[in-house]
PyMOL commands that place a pseudoatom at each C-alpha (Angstrom):
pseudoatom trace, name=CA, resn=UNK, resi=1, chain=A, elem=C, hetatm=0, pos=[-22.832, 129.932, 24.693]
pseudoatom trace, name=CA, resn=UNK, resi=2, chain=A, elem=C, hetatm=0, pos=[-21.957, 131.462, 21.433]
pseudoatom trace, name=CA, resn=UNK, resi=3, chain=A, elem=C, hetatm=0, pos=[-18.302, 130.111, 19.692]
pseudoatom trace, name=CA, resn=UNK, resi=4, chain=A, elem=C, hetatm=0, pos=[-15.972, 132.294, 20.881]
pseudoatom trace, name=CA, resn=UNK, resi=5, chain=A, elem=C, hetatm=0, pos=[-17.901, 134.152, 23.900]
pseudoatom trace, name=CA, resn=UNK, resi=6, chain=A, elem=C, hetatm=0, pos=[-15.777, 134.077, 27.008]
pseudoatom trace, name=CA, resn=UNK, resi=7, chain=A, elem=C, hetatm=0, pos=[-18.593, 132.883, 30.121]
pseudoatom trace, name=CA, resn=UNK, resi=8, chain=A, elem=C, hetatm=0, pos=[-19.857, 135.803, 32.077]
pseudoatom trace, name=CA, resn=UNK, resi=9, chain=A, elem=C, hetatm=0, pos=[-20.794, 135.240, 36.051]
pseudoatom trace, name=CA, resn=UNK, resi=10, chain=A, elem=C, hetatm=0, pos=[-24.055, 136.653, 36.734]
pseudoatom trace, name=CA, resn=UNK, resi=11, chain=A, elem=C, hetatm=0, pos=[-24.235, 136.231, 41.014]
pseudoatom trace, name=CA, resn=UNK, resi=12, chain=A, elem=C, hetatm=0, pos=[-24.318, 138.956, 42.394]
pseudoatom trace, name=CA, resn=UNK, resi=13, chain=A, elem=C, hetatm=0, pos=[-22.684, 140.008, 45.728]
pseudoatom trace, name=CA, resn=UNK, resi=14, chain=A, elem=C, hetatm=0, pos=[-24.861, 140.719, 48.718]
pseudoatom trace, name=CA, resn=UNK, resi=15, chain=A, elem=C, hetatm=0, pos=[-24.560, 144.678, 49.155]
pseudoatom trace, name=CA, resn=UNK, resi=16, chain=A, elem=C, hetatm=0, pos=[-26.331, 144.580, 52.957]
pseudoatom trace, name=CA, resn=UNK, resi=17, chain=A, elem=C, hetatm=0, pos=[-24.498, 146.656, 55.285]
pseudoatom trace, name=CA, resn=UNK, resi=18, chain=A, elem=C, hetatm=0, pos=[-23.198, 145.103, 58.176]
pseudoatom trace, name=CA, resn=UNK, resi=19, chain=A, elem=C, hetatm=0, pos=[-23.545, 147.343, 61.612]
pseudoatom trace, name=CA, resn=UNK, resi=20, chain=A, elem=C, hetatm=0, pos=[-20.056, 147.456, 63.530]
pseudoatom trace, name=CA, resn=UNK, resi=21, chain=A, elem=C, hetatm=0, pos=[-20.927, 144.871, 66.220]
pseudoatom trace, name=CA, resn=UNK, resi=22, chain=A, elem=C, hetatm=0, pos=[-21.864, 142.063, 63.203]
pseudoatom trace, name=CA, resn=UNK, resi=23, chain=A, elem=C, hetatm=0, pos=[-18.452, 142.843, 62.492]
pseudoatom trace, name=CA, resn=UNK, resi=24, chain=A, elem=C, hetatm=0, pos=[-16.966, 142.548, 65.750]
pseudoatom trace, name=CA, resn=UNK, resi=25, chain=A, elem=C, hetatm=0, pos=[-18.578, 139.774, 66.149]
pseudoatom trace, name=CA, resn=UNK, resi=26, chain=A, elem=C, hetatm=0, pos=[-17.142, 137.880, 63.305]
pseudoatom trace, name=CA, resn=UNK, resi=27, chain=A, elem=C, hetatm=0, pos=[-13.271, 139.092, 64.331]
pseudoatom trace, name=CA, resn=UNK, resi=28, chain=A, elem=C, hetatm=0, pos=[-13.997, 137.670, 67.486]
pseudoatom trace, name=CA, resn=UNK, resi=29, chain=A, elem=C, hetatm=0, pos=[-15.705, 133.975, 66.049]
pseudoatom trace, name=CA, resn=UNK, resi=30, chain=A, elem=C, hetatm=0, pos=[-12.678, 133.644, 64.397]
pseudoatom trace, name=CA, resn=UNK, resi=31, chain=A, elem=C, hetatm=0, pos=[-10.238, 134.461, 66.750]
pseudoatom trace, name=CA, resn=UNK, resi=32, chain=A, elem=C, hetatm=0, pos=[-12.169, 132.178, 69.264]
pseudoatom trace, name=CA, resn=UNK, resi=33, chain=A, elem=C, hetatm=0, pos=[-11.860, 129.430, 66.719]
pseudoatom trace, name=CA, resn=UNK, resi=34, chain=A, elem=C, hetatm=0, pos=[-8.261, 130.112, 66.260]
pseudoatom trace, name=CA, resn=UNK, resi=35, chain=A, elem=C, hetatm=0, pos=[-7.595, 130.140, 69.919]
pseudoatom trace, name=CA, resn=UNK, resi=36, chain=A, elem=C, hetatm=0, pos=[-9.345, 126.221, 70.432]
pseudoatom trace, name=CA, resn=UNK, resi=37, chain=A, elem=C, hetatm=0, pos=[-7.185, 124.832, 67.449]
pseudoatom trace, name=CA, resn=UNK, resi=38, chain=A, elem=C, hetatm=0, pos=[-4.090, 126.145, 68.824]
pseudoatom trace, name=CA, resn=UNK, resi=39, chain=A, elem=C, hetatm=0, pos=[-5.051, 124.879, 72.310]
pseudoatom trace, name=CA, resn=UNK, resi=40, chain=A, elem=C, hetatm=0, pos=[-4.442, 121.169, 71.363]
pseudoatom trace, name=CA, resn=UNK, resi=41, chain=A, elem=C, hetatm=0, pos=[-0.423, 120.427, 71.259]
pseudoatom trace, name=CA, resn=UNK, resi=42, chain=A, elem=C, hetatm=0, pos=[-0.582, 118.561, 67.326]
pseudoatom trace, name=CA, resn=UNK, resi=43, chain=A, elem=C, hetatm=0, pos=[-2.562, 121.242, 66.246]
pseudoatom trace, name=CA, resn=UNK, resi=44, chain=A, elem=C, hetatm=0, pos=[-0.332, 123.946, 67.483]
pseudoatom trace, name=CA, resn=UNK, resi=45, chain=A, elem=C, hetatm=0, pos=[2.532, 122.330, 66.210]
pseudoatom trace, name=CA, resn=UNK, resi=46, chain=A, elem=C, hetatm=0, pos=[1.337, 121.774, 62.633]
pseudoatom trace, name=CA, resn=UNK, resi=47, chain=A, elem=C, hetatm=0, pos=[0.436, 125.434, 62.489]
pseudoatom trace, name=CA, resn=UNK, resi=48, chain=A, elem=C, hetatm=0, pos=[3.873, 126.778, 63.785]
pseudoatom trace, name=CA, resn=UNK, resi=49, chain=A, elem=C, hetatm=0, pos=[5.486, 124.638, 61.081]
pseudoatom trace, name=CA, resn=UNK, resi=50, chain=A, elem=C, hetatm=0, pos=[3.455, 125.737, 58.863]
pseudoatom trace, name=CA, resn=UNK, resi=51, chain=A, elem=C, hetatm=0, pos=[3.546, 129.497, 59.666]
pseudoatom trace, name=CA, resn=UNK, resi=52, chain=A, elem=C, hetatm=0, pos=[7.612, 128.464, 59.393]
pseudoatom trace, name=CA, resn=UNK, resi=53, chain=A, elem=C, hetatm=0, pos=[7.526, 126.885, 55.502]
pseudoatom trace, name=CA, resn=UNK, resi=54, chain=A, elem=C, hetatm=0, pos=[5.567, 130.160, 54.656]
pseudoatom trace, name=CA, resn=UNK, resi=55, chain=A, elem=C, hetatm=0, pos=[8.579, 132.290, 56.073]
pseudoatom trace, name=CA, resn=UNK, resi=56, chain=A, elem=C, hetatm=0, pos=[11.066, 130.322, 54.575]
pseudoatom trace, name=CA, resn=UNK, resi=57, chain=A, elem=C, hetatm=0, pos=[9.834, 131.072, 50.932]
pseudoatom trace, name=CA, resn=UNK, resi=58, chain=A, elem=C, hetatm=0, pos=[8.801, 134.280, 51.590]
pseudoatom trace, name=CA, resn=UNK, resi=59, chain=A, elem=C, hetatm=0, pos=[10.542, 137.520, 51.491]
pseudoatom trace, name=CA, resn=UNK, resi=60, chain=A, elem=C, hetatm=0, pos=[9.928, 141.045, 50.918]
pseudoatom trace, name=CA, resn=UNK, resi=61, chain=A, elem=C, hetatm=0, pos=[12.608, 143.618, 48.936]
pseudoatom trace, name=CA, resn=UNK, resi=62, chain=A, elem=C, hetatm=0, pos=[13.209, 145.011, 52.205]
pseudoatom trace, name=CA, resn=UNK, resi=63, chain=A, elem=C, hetatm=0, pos=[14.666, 141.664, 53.476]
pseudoatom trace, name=CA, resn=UNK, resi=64, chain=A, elem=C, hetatm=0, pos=[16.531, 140.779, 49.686]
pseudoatom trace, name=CA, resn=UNK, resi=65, chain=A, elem=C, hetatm=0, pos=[18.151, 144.328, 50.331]
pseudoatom trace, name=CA, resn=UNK, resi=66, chain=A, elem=C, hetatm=0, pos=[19.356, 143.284, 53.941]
pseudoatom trace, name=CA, resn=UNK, resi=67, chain=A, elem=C, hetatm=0, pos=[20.037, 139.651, 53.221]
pseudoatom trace, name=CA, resn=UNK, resi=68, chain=A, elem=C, hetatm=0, pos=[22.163, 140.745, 50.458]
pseudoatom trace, name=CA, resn=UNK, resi=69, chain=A, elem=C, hetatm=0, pos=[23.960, 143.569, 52.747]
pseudoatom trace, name=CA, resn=UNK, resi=70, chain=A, elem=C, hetatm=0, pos=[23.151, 146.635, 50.916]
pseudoatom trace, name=CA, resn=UNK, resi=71, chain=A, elem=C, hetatm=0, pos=[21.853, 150.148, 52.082]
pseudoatom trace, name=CA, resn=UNK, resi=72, chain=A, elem=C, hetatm=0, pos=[19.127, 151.750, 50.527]
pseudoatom trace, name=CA, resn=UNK, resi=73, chain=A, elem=C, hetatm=0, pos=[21.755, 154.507, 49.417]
pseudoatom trace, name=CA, resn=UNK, resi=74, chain=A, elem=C, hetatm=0, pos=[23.478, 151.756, 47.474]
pseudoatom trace, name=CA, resn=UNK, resi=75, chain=A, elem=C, hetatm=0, pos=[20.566, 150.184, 46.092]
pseudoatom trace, name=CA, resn=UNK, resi=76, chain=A, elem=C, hetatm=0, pos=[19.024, 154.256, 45.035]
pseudoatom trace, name=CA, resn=UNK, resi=77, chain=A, elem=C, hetatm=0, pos=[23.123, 154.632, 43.403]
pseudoatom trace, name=CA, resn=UNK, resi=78, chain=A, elem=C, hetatm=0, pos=[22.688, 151.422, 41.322]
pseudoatom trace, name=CA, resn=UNK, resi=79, chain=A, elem=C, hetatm=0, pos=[19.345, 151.740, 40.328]
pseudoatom trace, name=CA, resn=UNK, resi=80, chain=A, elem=C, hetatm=0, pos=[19.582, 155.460, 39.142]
pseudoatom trace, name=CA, resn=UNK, resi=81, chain=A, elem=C, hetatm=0, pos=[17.069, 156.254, 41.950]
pseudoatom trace, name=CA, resn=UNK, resi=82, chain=A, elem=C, hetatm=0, pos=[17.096, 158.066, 45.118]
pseudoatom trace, name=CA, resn=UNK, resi=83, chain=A, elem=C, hetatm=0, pos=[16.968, 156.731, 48.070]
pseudoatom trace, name=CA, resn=UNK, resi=84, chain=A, elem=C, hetatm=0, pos=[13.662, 157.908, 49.213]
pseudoatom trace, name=CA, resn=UNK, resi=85, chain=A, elem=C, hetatm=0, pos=[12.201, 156.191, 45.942]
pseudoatom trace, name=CA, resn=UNK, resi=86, chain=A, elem=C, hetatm=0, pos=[14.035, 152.743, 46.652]
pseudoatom trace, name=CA, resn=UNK, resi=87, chain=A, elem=C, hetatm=0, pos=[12.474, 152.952, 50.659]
pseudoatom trace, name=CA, resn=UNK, resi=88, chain=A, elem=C, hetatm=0, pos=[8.771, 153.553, 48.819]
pseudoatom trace, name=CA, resn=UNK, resi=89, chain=A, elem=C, hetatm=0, pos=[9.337, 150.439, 46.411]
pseudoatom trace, name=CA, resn=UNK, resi=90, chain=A, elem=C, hetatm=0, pos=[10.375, 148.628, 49.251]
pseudoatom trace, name=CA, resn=UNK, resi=91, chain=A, elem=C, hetatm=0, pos=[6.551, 148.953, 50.785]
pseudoatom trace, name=CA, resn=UNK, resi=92, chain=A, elem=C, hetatm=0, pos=[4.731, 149.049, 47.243]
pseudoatom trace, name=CA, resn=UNK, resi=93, chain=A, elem=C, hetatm=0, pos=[2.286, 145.916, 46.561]
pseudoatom trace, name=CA, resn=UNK, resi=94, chain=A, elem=C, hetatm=0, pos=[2.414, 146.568, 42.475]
pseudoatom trace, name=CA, resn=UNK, resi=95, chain=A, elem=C, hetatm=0, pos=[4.900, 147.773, 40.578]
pseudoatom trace, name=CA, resn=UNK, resi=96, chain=A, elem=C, hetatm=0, pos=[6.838, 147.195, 37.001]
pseudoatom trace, name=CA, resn=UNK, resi=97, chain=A, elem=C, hetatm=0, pos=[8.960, 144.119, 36.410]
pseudoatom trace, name=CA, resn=UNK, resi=98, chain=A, elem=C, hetatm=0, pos=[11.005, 146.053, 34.961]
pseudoatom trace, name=CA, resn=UNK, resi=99, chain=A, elem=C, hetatm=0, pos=[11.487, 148.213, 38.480]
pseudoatom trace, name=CA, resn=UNK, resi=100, chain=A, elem=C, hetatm=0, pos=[11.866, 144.864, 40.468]
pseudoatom trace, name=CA, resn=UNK, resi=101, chain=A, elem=C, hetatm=0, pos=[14.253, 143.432, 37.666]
pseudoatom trace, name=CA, resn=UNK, resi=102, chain=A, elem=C, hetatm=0, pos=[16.416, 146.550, 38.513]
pseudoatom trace, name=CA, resn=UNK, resi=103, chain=A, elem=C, hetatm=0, pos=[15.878, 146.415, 42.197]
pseudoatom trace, name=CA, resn=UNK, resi=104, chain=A, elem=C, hetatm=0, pos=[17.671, 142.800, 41.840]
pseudoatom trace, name=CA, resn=UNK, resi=105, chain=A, elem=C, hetatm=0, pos=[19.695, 142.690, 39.546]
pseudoatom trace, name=CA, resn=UNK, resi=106, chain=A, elem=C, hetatm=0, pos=[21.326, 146.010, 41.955]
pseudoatom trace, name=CA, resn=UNK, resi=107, chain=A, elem=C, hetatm=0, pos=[21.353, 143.365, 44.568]
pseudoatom trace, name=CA, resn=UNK, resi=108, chain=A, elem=C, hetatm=0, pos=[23.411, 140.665, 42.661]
pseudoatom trace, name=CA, resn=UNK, resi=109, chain=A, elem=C, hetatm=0, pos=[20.285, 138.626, 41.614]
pseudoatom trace, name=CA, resn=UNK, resi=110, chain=A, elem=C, hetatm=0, pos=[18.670, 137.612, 38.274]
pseudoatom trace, name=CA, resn=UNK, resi=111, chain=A, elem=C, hetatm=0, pos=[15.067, 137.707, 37.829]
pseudoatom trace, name=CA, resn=UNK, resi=112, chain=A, elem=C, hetatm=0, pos=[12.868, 134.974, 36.903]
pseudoatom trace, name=CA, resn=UNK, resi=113, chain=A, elem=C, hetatm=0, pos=[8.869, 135.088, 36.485]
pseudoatom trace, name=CA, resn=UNK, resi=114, chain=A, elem=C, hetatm=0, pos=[7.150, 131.498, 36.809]
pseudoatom trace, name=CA, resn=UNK, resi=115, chain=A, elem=C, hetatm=0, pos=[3.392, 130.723, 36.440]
pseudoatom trace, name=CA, resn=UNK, resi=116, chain=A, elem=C, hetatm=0, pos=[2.624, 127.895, 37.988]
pseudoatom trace, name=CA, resn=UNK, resi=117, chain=A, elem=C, hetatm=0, pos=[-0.333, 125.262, 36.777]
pseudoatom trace, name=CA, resn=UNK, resi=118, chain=A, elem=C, hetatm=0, pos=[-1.940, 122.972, 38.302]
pseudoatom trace, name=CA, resn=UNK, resi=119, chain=A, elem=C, hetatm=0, pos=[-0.188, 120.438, 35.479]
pseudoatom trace, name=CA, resn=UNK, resi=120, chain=A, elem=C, hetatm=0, pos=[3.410, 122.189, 36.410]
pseudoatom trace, name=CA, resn=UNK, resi=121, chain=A, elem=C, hetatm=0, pos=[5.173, 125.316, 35.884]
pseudoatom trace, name=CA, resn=UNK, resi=122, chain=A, elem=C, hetatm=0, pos=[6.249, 127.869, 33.356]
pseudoatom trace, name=CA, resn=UNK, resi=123, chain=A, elem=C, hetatm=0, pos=[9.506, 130.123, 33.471]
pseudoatom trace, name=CA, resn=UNK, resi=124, chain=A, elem=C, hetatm=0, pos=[7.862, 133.410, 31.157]
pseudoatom trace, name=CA, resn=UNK, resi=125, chain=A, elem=C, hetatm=0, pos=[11.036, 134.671, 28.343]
pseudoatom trace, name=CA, resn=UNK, resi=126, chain=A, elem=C, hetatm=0, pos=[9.990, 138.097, 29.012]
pseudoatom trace, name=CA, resn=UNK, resi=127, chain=A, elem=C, hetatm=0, pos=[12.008, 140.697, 26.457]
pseudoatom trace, name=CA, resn=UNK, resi=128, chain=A, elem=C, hetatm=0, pos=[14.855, 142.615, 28.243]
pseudoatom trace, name=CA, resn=UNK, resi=129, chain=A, elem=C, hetatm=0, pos=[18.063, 141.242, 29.251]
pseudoatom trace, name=CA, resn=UNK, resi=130, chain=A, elem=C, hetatm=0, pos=[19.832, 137.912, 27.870]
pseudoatom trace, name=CA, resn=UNK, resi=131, chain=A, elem=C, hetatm=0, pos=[16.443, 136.940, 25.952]
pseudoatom trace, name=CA, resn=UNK, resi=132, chain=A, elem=C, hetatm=0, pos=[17.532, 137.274, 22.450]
pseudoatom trace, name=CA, resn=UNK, resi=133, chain=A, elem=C, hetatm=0, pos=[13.863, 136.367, 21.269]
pseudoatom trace, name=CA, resn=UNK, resi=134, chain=A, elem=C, hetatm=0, pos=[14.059, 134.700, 17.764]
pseudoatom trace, name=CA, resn=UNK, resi=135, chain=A, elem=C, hetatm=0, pos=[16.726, 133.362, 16.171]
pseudoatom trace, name=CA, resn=UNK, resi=136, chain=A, elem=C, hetatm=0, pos=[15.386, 133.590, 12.729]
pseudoatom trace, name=CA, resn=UNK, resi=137, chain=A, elem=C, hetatm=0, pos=[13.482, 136.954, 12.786]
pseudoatom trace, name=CA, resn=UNK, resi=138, chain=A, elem=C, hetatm=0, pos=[16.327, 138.613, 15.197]
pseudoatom trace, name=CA, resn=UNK, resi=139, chain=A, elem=C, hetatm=0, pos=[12.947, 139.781, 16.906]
pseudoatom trace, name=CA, resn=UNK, resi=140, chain=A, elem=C, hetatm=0, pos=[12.924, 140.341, 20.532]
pseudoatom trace, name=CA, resn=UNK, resi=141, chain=A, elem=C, hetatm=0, pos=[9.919, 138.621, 21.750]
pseudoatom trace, name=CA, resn=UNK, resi=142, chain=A, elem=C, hetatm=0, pos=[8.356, 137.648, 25.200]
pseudoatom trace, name=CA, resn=UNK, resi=143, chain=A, elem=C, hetatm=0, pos=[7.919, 133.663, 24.305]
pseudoatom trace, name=CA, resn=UNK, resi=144, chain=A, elem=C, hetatm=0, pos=[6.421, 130.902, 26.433]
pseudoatom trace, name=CA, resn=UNK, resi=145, chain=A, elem=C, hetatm=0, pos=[9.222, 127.857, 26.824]
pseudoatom trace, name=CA, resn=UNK, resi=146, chain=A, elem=C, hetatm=0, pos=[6.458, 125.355, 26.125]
pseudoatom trace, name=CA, resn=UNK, resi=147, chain=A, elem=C, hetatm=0, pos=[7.313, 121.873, 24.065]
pseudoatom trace, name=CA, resn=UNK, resi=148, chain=A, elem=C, hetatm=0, pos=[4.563, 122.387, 21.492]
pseudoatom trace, name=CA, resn=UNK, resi=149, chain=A, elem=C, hetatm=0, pos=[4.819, 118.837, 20.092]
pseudoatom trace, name=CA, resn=UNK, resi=150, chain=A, elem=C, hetatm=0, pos=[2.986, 117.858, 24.069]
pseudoatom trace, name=CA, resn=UNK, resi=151, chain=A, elem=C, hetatm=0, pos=[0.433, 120.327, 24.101]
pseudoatom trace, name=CA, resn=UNK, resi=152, chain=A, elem=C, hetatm=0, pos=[-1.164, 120.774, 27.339]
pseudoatom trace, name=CA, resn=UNK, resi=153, chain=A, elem=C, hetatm=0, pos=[-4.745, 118.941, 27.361]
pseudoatom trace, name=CA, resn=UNK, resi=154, chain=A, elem=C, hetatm=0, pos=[-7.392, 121.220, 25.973]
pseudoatom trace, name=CA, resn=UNK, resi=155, chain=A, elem=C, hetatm=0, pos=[-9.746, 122.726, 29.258]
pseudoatom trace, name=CA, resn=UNK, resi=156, chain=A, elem=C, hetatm=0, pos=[-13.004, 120.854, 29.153]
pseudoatom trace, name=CA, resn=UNK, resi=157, chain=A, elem=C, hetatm=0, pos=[-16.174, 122.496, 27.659]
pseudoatom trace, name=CA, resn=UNK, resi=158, chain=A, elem=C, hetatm=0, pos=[-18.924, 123.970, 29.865]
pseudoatom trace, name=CA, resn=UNK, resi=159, chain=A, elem=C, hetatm=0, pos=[-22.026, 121.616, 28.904]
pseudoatom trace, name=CA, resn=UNK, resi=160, chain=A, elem=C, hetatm=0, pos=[-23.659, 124.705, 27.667]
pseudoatom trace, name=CA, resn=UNK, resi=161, chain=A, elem=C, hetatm=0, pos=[-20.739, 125.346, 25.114]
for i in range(1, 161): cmd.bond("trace and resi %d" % i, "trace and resi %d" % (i + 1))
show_as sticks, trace
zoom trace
């Protein structure tokens, strides 16, 4: 691989059609398979406490809205939106940080974006709010809060590059 080159995956995905009883079929493999695990008492158990970690760290802007004890109405006021806009947000799967920062900080929250690695985790300075970006420049800037003097270990080479 050339410097610089970012690697390419050449598989392919198998395009056959599968008929509608193929597909059955596999809904009802896995259900099957679902149903024996759950029919032995540890195994049920482990899986209802897992299902229950999952909820606990888990919630949609519907349930931050409720949890917090607002309306829609006084979510729509705060925002500057309506409240027909605030009930679609509520069901949308993408949408701006910028909208969600809105959404709660109208519900008495603060933002915070985290990536997480498999090394540890990253809080993202993204620039709007408190972020003052750089001191010396006065520039607003979206910055990672990284200690450069520990670098994180450089990802190993492919043995074709």
């Amino acid at each position: 691989m050339a410097e610089g080159r970012i690697p390419v995956d050449t598989a392919h995905v198998d395009e056959t059609e599968i008929s509608d009883e193929e597909f059955r079929s596999a809904g009802t493999a896995q259900a099957e398979m679902k149903e024996r695990v759950l029919s032995q008492p540890e195994a049920r158990a482990r899986y209802g406490a897992s299902l229950e970690e999952i909820r606990r760290h888990q919630a949609t802007l519907a349930h931050v809205r409720r949890a917090r004890g607002f309306a829609q109405s006084a979510v729509a006021e705060l925002t500057g939106m309506n409240q027909s806009e605030v009930s679609k947000l509520e069901r949308r799967s993408d949408m701006l940080i910028s909208t969600l920062r809105k959404f709660i900080e109208a519900t008495g929250g603060e933002l915070h974006v985290v990536a997480n690695y498999p090394e540890g985790s990253v809080e993202l300075r993204l620039p709007w709010g408190s972020v003052s970006g750089s001191e010396e420049t006065g520039e607003k800037t979206g910055t990672l809060p990284i200690d450069v003097r520990h670098p994180a270990p450089a990802l190993e080479r492919s043995p074709n590059g």
